[in-house]
C-alpha positions in Angstrom: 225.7 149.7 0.9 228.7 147.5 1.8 230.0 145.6 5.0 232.6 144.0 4.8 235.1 141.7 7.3 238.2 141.4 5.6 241.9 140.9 5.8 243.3 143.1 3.2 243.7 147.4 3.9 241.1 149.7 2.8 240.7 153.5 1.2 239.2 155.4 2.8 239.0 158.1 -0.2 237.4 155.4 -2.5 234.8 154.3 -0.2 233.6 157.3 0.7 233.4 158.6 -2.9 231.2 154.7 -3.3 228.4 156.2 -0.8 228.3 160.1 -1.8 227.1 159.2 -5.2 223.3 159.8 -4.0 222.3 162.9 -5.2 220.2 163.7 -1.8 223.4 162.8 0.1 224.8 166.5 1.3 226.7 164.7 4.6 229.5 161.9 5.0 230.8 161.1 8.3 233.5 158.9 8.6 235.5 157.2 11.3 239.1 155.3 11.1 240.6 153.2 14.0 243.9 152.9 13.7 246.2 150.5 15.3 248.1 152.2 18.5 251.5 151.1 19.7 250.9 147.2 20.5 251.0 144.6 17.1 247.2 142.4 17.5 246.1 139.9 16.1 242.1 140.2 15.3 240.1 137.1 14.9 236.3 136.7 14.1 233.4 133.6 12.6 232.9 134.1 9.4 229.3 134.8 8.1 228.6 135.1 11.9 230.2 138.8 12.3 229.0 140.2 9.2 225.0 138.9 10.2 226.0 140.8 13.7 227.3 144.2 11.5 224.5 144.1 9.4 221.8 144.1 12.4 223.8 147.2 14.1 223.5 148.8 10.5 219.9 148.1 10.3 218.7 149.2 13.9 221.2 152.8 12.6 218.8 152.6 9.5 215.8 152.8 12.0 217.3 155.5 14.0 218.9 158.0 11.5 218.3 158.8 8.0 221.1 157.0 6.3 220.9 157.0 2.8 224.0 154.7 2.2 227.0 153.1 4.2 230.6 151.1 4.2 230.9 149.3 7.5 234.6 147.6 6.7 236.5 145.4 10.2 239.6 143.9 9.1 241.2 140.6 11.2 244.3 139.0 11.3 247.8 140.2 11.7 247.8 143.7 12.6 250.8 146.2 13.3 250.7 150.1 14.7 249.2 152.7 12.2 247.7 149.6 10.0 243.6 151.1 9.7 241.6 148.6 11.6 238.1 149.3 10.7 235.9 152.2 8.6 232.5 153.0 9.5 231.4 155.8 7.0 227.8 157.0 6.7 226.4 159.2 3.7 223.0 161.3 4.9 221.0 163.9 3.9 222.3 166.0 7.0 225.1 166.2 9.3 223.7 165.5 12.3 221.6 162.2 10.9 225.5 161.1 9.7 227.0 161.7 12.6 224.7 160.1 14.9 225.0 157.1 13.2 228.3 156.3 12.4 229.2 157.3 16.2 226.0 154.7 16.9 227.4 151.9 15.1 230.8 152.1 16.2 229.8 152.3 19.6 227.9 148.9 18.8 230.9 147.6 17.0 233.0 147.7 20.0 230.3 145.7 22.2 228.3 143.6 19.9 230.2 142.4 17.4 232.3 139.0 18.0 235.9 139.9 17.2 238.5 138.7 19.6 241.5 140.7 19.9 245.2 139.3 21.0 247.8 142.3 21.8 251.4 141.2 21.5 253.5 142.8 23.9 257.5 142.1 24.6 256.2 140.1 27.8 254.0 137.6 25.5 250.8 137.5 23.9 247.2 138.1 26.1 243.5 138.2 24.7 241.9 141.8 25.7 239.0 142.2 27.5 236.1 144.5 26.4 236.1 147.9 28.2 233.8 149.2 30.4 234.2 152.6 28.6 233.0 150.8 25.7 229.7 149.1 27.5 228.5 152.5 28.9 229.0 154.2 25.6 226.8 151.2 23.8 224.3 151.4 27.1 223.8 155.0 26.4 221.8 154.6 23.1 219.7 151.7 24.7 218.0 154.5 27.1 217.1 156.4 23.8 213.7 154.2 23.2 212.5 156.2 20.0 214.3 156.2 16.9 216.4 159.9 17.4 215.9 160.9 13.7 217.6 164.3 13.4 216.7 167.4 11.2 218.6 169.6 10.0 217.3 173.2 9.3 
């Protein structure tokens, strides 16, 4: 079980090999954003963001059978096609892994304290969170009861 905020790239190959090694595990579902077109600059509080990852992982846990996770946000100096962050969930079954690496992304996007700075020809400007972004995060608050998933 890992989260991590870091500067340095990650692989996605190695870390999802780290969480299949469960022997119950038969799912992994991974997601990689991925830098578009505009250079950024990612910033975060140490010790601070990593407290707010772990609670989104842990109110997953309570959802969705997870049996292990990497939840990996990088910061600083980013450029297009540079991997940005890695949520990957290992579960007994596919819909459990799914459910909760889309949940926790979602999450990321909203609850975790990140600022992001695109750099654009024009000059620098801090980016607002997206309203696409609160109403996917707003639709798992109307879901009262942990949704655990089974798989026949």
């Amino acid at each position: 079980m890992k989260v991590s905020v870091q500067s340095d790239d990650f692989d996605l190959s190695t870390e999802v090999i780290d969480i299949s090694m469960n022997t119950r595990t038969g799912a992994v579902a991974s997601f990689v954003g991925v830098v578009r077109d505009i250079p950024m600059t990612l910033e975060h509080y140490p010790g601070m963001t990593e407290n707010a990852i772990k609670k989104i992982v842990e109110e997953a846990r309570t959802r969705w059978q997870v049996l292990d996770y990497a939840v990996i946000h990088r910061y600083g100096d980013l450029q297009p096609g540079d991997q940005i962050v890695l949520v990957a969930i290992a579960s007994s079954h596919r819909a459990d892994a799914f459910a909760a690496c889309q949940f926790i992304m979602d999450y990321l996007k909203t609850q975790a304290p990140f600022w992001k700075k695109e750099h654009h020809p024009e000059g620098a400007r801090w980016v607002n969170a997206l309203e696409a972004d609160d109403e996917a995060a707003a639709r798992w608050k109307s879901l009262k009861q942990p949704q655990r998933l089974v798989q026949k």
